[in-house]
C-alpha positions as CSV (number, residue, x, y, z in Angstrom):
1,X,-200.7,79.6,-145.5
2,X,-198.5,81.3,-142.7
3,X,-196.8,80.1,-140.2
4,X,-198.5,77.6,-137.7
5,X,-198.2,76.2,-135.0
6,X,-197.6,72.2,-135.6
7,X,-195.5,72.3,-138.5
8,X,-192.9,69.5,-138.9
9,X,-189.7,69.1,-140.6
10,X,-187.3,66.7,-140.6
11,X,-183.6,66.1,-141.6
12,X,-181.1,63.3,-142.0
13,X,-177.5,62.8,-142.1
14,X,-174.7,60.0,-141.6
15,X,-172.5,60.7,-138.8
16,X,-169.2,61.5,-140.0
17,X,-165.7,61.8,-138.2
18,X,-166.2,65.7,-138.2
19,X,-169.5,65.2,-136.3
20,X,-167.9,63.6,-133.4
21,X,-167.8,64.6,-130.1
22,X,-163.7,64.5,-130.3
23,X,-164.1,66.7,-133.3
24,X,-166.2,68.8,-132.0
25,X,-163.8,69.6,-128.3
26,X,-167.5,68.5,-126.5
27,X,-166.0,64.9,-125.3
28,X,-163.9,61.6,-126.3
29,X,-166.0,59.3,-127.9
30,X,-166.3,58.8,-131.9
31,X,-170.2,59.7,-131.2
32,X,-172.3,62.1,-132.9
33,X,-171.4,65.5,-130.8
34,X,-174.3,66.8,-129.0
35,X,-173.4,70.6,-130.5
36,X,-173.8,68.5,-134.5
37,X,-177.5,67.2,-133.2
38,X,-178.4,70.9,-131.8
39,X,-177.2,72.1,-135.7
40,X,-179.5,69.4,-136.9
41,X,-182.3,70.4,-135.3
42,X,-182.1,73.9,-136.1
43,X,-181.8,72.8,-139.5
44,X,-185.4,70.5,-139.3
45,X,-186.5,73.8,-137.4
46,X,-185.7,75.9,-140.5
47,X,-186.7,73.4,-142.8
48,X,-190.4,73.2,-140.9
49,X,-191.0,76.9,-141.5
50,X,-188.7,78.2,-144.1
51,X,-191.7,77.2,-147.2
52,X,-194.3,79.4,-145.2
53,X,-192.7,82.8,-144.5
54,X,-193.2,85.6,-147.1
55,X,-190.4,86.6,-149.6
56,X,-187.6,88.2,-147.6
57,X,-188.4,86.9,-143.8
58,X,-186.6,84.9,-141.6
59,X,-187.4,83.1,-138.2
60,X,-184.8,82.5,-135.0
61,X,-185.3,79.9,-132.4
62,X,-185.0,81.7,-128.3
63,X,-185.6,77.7,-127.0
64,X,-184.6,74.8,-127.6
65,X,-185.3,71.2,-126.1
66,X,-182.8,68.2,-127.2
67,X,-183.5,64.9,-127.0
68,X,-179.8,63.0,-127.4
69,X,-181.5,58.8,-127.1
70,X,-178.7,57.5,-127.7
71,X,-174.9,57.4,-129.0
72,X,-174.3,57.4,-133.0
73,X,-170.9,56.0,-133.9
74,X,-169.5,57.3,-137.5
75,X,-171.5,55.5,-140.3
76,X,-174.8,56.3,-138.2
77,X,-178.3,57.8,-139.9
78,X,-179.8,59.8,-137.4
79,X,-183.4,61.7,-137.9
80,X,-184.2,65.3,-136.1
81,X,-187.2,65.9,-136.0
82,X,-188.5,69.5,-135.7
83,X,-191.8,70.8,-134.6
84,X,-193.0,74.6,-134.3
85,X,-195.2,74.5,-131.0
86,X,-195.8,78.7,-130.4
87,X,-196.1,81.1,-132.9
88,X,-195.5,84.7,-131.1
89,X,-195.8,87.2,-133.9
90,X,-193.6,89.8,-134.9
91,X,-190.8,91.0,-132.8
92,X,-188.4,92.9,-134.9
């Protein structure tokens, strides 16, 4: 199949104290850290393409646009959602 622009992903996870903003040195709330979202989204971005690339490739990111709606205190499910929107061949 390749991959193609428009391909989704998704992953979940339940904020935990090491998720946090004060664990992560980025502020002083008990919120999700901006930084952990950012690693969740790479992670739906990986997740989106990973099934479509031939034995032995790999895929990295050079953009990214984040989306932080709102605060998640510890015990939180978020979603990231992940879409691939340009697909600019091969560069290495």
């Amino acid at each position: 199949m390749g991959v193609t622009a428009g391909q989704r992903a998704s992953v979940s996870a339940v904020v935990a104290d090491a998720d946090t903003a004060i664990s992560a040195g980025s502020g002083d709330v008990p919120v999700l850290a901006t930084p952990r979202l950012l690693a969740l989204a790479e992670a739906a971005a990986v997740a989106a393409i990973a099934p479509h690339l031939a034995p032995g490739m790999t895929s990295v990111g050079t953009s990214a646009s984040l989306e932080h709606r709102r605060a998640s205190p510890v015990g939180a499910e978020v979603v990231v959602e992940a879409e691939l929107t340009e697909v600019d061949g091969r560069l290495g």
